[in-house]
ZARO-193407 format. One record per residue (C-alpha): residue number from 1; chain; x negated, y negated, z. Coordinates in steps of 0.05 Angstrom, whole numbers, plus 5000, padded with zeros to 4 digits. Example, Ala and Ser with C-alpha at 12.3 -4.5 7.8 and 13.67 -1.06 7.14 Angstrom:
<rs>
 pos unit east north   up
   1    A 4754  5090 5156
   2    A 4727  5021 5143
</rs>
This chain:
<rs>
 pos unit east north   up
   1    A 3316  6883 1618
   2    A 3363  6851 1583
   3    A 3440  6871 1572
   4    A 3439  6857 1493
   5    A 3385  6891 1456
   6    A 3386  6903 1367
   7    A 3383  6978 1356
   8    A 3361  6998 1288
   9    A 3389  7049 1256
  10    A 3385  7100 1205
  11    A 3450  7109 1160
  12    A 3458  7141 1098
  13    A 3377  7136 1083
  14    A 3386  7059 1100
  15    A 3357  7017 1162
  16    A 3420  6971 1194
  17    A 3409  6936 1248
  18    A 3464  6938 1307
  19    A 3476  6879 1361
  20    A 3495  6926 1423
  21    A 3524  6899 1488
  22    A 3507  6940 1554
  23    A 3532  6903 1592
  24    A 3578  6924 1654
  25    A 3651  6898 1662
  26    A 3657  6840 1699
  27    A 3584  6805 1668
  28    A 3595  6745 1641
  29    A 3593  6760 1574
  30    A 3658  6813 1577
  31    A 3699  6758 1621
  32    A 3752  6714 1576
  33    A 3806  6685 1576
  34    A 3870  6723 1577
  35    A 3902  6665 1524
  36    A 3869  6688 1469
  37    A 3873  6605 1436
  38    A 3826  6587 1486
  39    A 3758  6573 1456
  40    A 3721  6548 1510
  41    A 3722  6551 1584
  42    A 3672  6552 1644
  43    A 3683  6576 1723
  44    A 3738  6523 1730
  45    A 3793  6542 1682
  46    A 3850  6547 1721
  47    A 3880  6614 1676
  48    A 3879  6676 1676
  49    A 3812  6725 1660
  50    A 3801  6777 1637
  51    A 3735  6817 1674
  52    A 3717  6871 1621
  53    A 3741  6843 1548
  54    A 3692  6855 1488
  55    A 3626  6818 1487
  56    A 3632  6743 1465
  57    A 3557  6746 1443
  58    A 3564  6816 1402
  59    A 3633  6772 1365
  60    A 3579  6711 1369
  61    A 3521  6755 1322
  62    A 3576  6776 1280
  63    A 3603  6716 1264
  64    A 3541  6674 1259
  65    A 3490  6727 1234
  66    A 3415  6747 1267
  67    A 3393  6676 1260
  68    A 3435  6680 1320
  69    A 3386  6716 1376
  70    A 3315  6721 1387
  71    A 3269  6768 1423
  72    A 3251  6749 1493
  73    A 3177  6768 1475
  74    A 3136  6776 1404
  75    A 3105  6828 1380
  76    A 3117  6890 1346
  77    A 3180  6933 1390
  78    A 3180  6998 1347
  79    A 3145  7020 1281
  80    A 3187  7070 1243
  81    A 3158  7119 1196
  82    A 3197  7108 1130
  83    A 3196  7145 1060
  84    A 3184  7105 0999
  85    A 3225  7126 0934
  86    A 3187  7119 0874
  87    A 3245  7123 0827
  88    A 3251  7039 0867
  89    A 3172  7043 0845
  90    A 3184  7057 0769
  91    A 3242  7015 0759
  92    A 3204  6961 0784
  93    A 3145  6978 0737
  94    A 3196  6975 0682
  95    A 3231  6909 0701
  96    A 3160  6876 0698
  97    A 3134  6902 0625
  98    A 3205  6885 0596
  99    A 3177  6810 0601
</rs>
């Protein structure tokens, strides 16, 4: 399994989707640089690092938006019942006769 996964979520009668990190302290994905200018670095930089910082991927989705990830398998993950508002229904009736 992996150690990023998208929750979705019901807020305020709207679905948002949520980029979680599970990850432990110490993955790869927590460990960073303890300069916080440092962009980029690999097993060889020679500074300091720190094992459990915040996730560079979670910063990564927020930054670059979902076009960001992809599943590691297709298909449908989770069907979620869902109410439909018909005052959304009649207003679009409306908006299409007023042409």
């Amino acid at each position: 399994m992996s150690e990023h996964s998208v929750e979705v979520v019901a807020e305020f009668g709207e679905l948002n989707f949520r980029f979680v990190c599970n990850a432990p302290a110490g993955s790869p994905c927590r460990r960073r640089p303890a300069d916080p200018d440092v962009e980029e670095w690999d097993d060889t930089y020679p500074g300091e690092i720190i094992m459990d910082g915040e996730c560079w991927a979670v910063e990564w989705v927020s930054n670059l938006g979902w076009e960001a990830i992809r599943p590691e398998h297709d298909g449908t993950y989770v069907s979620i019942p869902v109410a439909i508002s018909y005052e959304a229904r009649d207003a679009y009736r409306r908006s299409k006769t007023a042409k």
